[in-house]
N, C-alpha and C positions, 0 to 999 in steps of 0.2 A: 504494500500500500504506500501509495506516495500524497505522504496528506499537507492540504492547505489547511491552515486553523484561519477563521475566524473570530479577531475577539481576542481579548488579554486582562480579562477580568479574573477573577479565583477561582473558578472554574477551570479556565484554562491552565493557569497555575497550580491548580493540582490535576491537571494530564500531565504536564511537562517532567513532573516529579517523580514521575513512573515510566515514562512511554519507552527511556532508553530500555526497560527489563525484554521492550517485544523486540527483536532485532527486525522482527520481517514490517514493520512500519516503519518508516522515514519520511521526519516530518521535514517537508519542501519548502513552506512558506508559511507567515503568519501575518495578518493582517488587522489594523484597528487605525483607528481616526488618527491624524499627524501630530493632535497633540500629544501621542501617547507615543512620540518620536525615540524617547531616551529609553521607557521599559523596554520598545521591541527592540532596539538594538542591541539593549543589554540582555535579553533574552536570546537574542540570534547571537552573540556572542556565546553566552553560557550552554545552551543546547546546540551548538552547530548549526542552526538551520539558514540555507542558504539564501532565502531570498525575504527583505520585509519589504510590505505594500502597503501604500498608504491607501489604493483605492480596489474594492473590490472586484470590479472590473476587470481590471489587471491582472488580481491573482486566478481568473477566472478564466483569462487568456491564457494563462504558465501550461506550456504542454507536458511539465515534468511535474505537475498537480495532476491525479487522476480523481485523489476524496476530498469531499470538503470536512471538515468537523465546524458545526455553526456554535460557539457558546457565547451569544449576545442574552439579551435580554427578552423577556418570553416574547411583547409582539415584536419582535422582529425574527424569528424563526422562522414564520411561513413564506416571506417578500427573499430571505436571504435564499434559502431551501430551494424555491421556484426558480428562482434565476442559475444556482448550481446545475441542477439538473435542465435547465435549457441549453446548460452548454457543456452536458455531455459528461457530467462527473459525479461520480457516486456521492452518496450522501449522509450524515452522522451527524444527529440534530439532537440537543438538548431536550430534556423533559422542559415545562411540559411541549409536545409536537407543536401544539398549534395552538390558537388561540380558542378556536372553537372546531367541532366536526367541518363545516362546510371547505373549512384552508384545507382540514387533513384529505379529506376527501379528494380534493385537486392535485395533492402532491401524489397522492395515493393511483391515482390518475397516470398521472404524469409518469412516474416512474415506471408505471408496467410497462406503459406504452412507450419509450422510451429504452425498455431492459437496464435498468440502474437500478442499481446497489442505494435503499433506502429504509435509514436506521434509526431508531429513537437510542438517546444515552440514556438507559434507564438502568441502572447498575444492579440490582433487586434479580431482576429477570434470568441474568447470567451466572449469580455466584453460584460456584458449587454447593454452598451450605443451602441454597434455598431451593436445589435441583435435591438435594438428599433428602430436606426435607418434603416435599413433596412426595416422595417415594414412601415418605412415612406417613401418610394422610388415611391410606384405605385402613391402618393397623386402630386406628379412633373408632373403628363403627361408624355410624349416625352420629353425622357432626350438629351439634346444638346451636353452640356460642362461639362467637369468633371476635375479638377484641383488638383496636392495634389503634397504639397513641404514640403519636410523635408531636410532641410540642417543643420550644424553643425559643425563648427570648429573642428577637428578631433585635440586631445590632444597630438598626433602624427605628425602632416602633417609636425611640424616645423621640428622633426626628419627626414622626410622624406624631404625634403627643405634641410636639411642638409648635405646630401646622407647617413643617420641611418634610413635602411628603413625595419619595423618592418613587422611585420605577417598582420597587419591592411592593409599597403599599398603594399605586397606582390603578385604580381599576382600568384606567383611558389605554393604560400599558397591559393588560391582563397580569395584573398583581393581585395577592393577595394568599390566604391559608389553604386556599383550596388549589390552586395552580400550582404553589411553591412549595409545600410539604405535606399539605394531604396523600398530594398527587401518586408519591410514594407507598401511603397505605392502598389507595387505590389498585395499581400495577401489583402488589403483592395477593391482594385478596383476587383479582380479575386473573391473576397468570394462576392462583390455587384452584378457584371454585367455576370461572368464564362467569358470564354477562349475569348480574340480578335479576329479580322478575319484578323489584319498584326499587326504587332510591328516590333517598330524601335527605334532604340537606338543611341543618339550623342553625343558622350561623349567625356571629358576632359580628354585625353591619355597624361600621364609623365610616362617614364620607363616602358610600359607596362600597366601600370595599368590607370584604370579610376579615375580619383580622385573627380569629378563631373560627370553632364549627364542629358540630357532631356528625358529621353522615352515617344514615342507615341504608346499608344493600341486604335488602330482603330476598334468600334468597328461598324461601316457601320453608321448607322444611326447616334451614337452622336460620340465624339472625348475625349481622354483623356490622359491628361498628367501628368505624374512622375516623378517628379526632384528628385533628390539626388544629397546631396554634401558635404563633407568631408575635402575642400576646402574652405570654404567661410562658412559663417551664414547669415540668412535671416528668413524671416517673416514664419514661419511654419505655415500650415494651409489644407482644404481642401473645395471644392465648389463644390457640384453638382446642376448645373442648367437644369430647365426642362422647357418645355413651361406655365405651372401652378405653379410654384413657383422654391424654392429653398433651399439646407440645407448647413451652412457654420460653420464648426470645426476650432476650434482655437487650436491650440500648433501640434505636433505629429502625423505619423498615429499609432504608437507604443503604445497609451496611448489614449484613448477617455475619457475625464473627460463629454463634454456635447458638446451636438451640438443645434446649432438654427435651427427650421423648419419655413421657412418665406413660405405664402401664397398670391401668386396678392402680393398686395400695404399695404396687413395684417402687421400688427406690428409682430417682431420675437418671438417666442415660446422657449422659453430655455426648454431643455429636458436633465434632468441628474439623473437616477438611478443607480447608483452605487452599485456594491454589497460590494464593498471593497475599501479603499484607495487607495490601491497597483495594480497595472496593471497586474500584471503575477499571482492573488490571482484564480480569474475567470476561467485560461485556467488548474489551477493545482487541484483545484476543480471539474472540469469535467475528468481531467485523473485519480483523485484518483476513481470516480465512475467509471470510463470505466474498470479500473482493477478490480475491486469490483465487476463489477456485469459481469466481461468479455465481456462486449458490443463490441463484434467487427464490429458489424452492423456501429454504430456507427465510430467508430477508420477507417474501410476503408471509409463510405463517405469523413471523414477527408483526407483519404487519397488521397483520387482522388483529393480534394481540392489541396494538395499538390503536385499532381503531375503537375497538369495545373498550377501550378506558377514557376516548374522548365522550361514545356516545354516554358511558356514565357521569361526566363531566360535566355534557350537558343536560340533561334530566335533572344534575343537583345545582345547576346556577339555574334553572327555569325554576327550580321547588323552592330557592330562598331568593327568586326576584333579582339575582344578580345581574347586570348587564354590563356589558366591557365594552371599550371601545369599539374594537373588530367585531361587535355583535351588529352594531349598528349599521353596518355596510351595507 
């Protein structure tokens, strides 16, 4: 893979941090606004990479870019994505995809008919620990309860507290706890159980925006809930309960370090195969093969994953009245 980055925000600062581990990726170009003159060169300096662009354009012309990797800001992922693939270059876009179903839909489009390589960076999806467990879901029986809280003091919220209200708690921007952390419990419960049969969304509305929120995915038989909050910090964790046991994750759904599989009144089984320290090492490792061997078999089942976590996305900003910018289109 010969990838173009997009973007030089902490996101991208933490691929950089890791990406030497894959030898078969080599990163070609990085690109962000001129005033961000000094980090990319100090970046192209420290990582080796060879070319920086101020315009994206340009890097879109580089014949020695075949991927893009987009990590802007959530709306500008569908306008960046669109334009990659009209010229021909596989693609590797931030959660969340899109702002809403109708963007994902056109990339969604676009790509087949095209034969490109088109990838959500949703880290969750890939790790081995969340592939293992999985494997341990039929050993529950009849699953009940399903539980998964990621909350997190947002480095922002005081900004936004202050009326400095940044792109994070932006609704005009598609910001806010449902797009930028929820999003992750989402992907975790959709890639376990596939699509709800209702969802409903209650959310903590300031300005627009959610800054907290309970989602329920009903999915008939068991019940599941996903907090998100950008507001407040709390115990992060996750609980699937079955009628034959149960499995409980500690920290994130963004990061699976290890999860316990409890059986009956069985003492807990810690289960942790890790292929890497790094959380995002796993899903960049299977896109560098996906472009390597052109697996689009592959890259669309991904994508269908992807699409059923926007349609649930939208069902929960229609259920709490939310509306974004890109809705208004």
């Amino acid at each position: 893979m010969k990838l173009g980055i997009a973007g030089a925000g902490n996101i991208v600062l933490d691929l950089l941090s890791f990406i030497q581990d894959i030898p078969e990726i080599n990163v070609q170009a990085i690109c962000s606004k001129p005033e961000h003159q000094d980090k990319l060169l100090h970046l192209q300096k420290n990582q080796g990479i060879r070319q920086v662009y101020y315009s994206y354009g340009d890097m879109l012309a580089d014949a020695e870019v075949d991927t893009v990797y987009i990590g802007l800001p959530n709306h500008l992922h569908f306008q960046y994505a669109k334009e990659a693939l009209m010229n021909g270059k596989h693609v590797i876009c931030e959660k969340p995809f899109t702002s809403n179903l109708e963007e994902f839909l056109e990339l969604q489009q676009l790509a087949r008919g095209s034969g490109l390589i088109l990838a959500e960076a949703i880290s969750n999806q890939y790790l081995n620990n969340y592939l293992l467990l999985k494997e341990h879901l039929p050993k529950l029986g009849a699953l009940k309860i399903v539980e998964c809280n990621y909350s997190q003091y947002s480095s922002r919220y005081d900004a936004f507290l202050a009326g400095n209200v940044l792109p994070a708690f932006n609704p005009e921007l598609s910001g806010g706890a449902l797009m930028d952390i929820n999003i992750y419990n989402i992907h975790f419960a959709v890639g376990c159980f596939g699509s709800p049969l209702k969802v409903q969304y209650s959310a903590n509305i300031d300005r627009g925006v959610d800054t907290s929120g309970i989602l329920l995915l009903d999915y008939g038989s068991f019940k599941c809930i996903c907090i998100g909050a950008k507001d407040s910090s709390g115990q992060n964790g996750m609980n699937i309960q079955g009628v034959h046991g149960y499995i409980h994750l500690s920290g994130s759904a963004n990061g699976i370090d290890s999860f316990d599989y409890v059986e009956g009144k069985q003492p807990p089984v810690t289960i942790d195969r890790k292929n890497h320290p790094h959380r995002m090492y796993d899903e960049f490792k299977a896109f560098a093969r996906m472009v390597r061997e052109n697996d689009l078999e592959t890259a669309n089942r991904m994508l269908e994953h992807s699409r059923r976590v926007m349609e649930v996305v939208e069902q929960a900003k229609q259920s709490a009245g939310l509306v974004f910018g890109a809705d208004r289109r």
